[in-house]
C-alpha positions in Angstrom: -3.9 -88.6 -61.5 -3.1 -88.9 -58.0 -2.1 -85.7 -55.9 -2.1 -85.7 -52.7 -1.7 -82.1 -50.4 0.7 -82.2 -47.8 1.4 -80.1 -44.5 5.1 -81.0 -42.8 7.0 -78.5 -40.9 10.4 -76.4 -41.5 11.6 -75.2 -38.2 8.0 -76.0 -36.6 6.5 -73.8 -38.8 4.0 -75.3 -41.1 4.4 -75.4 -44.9 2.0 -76.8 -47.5 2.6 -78.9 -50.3 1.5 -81.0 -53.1 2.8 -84.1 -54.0 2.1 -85.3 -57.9 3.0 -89.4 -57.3 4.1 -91.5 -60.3 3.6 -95.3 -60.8 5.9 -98.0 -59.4 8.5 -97.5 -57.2 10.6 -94.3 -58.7 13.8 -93.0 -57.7 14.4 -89.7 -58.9 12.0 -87.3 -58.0 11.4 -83.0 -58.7 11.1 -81.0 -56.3 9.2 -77.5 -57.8 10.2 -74.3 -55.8 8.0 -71.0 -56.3 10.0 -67.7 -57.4 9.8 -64.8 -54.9 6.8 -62.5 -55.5 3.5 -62.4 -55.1 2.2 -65.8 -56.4 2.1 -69.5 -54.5 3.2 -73.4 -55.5 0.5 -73.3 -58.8 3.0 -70.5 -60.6 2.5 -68.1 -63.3 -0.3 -69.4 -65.6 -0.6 -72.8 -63.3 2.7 -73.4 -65.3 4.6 -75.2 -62.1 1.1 -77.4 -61.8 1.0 -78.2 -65.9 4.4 -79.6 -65.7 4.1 -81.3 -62.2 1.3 -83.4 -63.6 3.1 -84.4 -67.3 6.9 -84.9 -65.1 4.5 -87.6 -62.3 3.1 -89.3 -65.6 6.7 -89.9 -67.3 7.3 -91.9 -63.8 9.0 -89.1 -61.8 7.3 -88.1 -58.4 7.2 -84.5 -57.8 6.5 -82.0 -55.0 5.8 -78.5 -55.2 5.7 -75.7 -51.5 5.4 -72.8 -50.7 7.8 -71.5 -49.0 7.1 -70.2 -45.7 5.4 -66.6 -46.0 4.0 -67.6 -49.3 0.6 -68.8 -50.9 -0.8 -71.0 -47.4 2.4 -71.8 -45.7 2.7 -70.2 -42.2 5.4 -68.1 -41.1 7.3 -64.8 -42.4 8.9 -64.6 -45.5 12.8 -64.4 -45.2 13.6 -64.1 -48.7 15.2 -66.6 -51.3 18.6 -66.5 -49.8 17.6 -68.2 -46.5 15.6 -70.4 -47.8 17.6 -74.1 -47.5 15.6 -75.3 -44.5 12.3 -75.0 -46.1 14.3 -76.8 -49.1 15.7 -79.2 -46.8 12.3 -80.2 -45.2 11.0 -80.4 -48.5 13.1 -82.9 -49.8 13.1 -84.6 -46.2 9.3 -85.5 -46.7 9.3 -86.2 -50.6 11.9 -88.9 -49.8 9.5 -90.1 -46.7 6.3 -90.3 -49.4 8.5 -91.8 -52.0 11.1 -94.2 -49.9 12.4 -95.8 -53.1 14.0 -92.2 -54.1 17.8 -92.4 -54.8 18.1 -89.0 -55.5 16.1 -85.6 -56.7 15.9 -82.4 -59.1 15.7 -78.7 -58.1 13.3 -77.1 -60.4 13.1 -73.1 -60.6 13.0 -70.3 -62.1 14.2 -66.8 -61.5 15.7 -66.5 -57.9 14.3 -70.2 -57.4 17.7 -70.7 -59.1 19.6 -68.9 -57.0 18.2 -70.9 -53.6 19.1 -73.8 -55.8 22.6 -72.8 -55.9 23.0 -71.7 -52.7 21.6 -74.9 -51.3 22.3 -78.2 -53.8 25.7 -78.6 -53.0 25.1 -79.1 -49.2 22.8 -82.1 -50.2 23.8 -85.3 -51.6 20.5 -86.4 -52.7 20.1 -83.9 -55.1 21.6 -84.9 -58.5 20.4 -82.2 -60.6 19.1 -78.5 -61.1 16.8 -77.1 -63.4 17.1 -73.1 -64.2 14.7 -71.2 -65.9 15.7 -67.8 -66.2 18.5 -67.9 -63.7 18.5 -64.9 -61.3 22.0 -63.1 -61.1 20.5 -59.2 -60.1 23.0 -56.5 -59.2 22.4 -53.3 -59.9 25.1 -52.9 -62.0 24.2 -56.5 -63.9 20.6 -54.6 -64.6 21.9 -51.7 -65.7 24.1 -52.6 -67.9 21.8 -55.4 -69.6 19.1 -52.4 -69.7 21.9 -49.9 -71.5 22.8 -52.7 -73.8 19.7 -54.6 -74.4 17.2 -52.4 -74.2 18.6 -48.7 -75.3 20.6 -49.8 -77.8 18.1 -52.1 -79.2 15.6 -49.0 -79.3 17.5 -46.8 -81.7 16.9 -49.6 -84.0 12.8 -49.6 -83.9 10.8 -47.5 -86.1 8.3 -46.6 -83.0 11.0 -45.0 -81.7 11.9 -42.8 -84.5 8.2 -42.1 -84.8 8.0 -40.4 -81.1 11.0 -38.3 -82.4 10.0 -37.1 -84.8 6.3 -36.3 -84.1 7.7 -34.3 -80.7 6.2 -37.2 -78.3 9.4 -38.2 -77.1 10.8 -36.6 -73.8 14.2 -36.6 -74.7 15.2 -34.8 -71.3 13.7 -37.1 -69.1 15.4 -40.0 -71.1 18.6 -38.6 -71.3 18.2 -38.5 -67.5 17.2 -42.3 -67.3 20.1 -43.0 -69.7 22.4 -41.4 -67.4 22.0 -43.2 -64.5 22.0 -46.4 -66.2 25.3 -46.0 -67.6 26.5 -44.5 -64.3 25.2 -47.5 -62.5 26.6 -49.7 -65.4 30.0 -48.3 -64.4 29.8 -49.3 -60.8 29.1 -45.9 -59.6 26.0 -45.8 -58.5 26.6 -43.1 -55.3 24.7 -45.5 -52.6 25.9 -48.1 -50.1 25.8 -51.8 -50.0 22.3 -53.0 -49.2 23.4 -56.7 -48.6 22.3 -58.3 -45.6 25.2 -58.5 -42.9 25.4 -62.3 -42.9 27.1 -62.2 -46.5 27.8 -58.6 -48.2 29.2 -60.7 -51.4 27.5 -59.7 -54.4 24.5 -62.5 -55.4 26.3 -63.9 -58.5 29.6 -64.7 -56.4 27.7 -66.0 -53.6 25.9 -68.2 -56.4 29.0 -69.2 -58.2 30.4 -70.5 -55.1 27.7 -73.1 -54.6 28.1 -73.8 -58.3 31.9 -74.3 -58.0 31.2 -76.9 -55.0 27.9 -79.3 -56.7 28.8 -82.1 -58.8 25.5 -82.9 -60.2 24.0 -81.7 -63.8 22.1 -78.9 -64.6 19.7 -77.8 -67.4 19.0 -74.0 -68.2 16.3 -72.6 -70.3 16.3 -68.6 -71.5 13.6 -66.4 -72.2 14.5 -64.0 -75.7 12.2 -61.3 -74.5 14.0 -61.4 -70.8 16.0 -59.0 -69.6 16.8 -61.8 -66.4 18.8 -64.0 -69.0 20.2 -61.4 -70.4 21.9 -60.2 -67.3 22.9 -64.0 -66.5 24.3 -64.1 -70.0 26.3 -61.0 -69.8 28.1 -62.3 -66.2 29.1 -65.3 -68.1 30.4 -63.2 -71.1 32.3 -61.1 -68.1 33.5 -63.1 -65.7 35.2 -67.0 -67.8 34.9 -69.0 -64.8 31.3 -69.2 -65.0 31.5 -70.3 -68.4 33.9 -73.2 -67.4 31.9 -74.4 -64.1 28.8 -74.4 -66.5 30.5 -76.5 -68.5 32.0 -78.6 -66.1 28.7 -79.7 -65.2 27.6 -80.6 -68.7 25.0 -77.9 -68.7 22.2 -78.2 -71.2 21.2 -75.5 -72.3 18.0 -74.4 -74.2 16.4 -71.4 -75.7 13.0 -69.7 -76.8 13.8 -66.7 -78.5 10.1 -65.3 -78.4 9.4 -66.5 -75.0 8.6 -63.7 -71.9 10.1 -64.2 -68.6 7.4 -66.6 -67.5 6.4 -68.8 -70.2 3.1 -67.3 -70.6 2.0 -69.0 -74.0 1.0 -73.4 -73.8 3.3 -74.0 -76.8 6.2 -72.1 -74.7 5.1 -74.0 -71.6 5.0 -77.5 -73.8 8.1 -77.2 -75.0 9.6 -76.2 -71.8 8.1 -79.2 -70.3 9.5 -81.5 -73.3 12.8 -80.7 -72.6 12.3 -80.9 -68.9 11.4 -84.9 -69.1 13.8 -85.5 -72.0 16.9 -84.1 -69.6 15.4 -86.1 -66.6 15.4 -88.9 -68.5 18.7 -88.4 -69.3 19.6 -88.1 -65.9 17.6 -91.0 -64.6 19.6 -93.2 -67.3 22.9 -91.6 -66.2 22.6 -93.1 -62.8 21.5 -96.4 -64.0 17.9 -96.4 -62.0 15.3 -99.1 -62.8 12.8 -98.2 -65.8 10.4 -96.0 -65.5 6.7 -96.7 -65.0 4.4 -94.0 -67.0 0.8 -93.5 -66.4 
């Protein structure tokens, strides 16, 4: 095992990294990108780390940041949508550790994917893009997959039924909730557009725009106990063109029906991670790179 922590700059602020290295001379690399939130490049249940270390032993080099703001990297956070020059920088000094690179993998979940999106078609290097749990939010995207995935699903459970009928259910103040949901659902949520003023397009046009334009391959994995996918899943059912630039880029797509939004359980994490190196190799083959060297 051979990591090595890094400190290289974005815009002359200071980022930190750590850079999992693989045997021989590879030439695809993954480059891990933390979620926004309150956590750092280690992830949710060390999960980013786990898969770091069994991705560098399969022969493919990877290096996960923080982004600047987060876990020890200097700087304020600016969000998931600005976030292409920390991206950029990070690619810029896995390629200068790893000279014989021909080309490297976004890894991320959540609004990781989105910065994916927003960024991987400006960059040739990057051939591929891995989405866990692809982040599309709008309010009315989260409403609606809360109405239909959640209250719908709830007049089907006996729990439910129970709190009726033993007067512990506050059917007021959830017809209230209920309300607003399907009010927001509708588009009509009776507030302004809180988009920054750069781009006031809603987040999954802004995404599909950068999907539209890449050229590489992507692999998706879905959470079942997630209302995230859900929402993703609903925008496709909604809106065809999504469906047919998925396509277009032979997405591979996965699923773990039981699975929370983070992967919390090893078995989910394992066999997230086998079908992570199974698609890289894939990809690695694709572009007819030399064989790969595993530890």
């Amino acid at each position: 095992m051979n990591e090595i922590p890094i400190v290289f700059e974005s815009n002359a602020i200071p980022l930190v990294g750590m850079l999992h290295q693989a045997q021989g001379n590879p030439e695809l690399g993954v480059l891990v990108m933390v979620a926004g939130g309150p956590q750092y490049r280690i992830g949710g249940h060390r999960q980013l780390l786990l898969w770091a270390r069994k991705f560098a032993a399969q022969g493919f080099p990877v290096f996960r940041f923080d982004f600047r703001g987060m876990g020890d990297s200097y700087g304020e956070y600016v969000g998931y949508e600005n976030a292409e020059d920390d991206i950029r920088a990070a690619i810029d000094r896995l390629y200068e550790e790893c000279p014989s690179l021909k080309g490297v993998v976004l890894w991320g979940e959540c609004n990781a994917c989105s910065a994916s999106l927003f960024y991987a078609h400006k960059d040739q290097r990057v051939l591929g893009i891995v989405m866990l749990n692809p982040w599309v939010r709008t309010e009315e995207g989260q409403a609606r997959a809360v109405v239909k995935h959640y209250y719908l699903n709830r007049l089907t459970e006996r729990s439910f039924w129970n709190k009726v009928f033993t007067l512990k259910f506050d059917i007021l103040g959830s017809m209230r909730s209920a309300v607003k949901m399907i009010a927001k659902a509708r588009g009509n949520s009776g507030k302004g557009s809180s988009l920054p003023v750069m781009d006031r397009r809603p987040l999954p046009e802004r995404m599909l725009e950068g999907l539209t334009h890449f050229r590489g391959r992507i692999m998706m994995v879905m959470s079942g106990r997630d209302l995230v996918p859900k929402e993703f899943d609903d925008l496709v059912a909604r809106v065809p063109v999504w469906k047919e630039q998925l396509a277009a880029r032979q997405t591979e797509r996965h699923e773990l029906p039981y699975a929370d939004h983070t992967f919390s359980s090893g078995e989910w994490r394992e066999q997230v991670a086998v079908w992570g190196i199974d698609w890289l190799q894939g990809l690695h083959a694709e572009h007819g790179q030399a064989p790969l060297q595993r530890m």
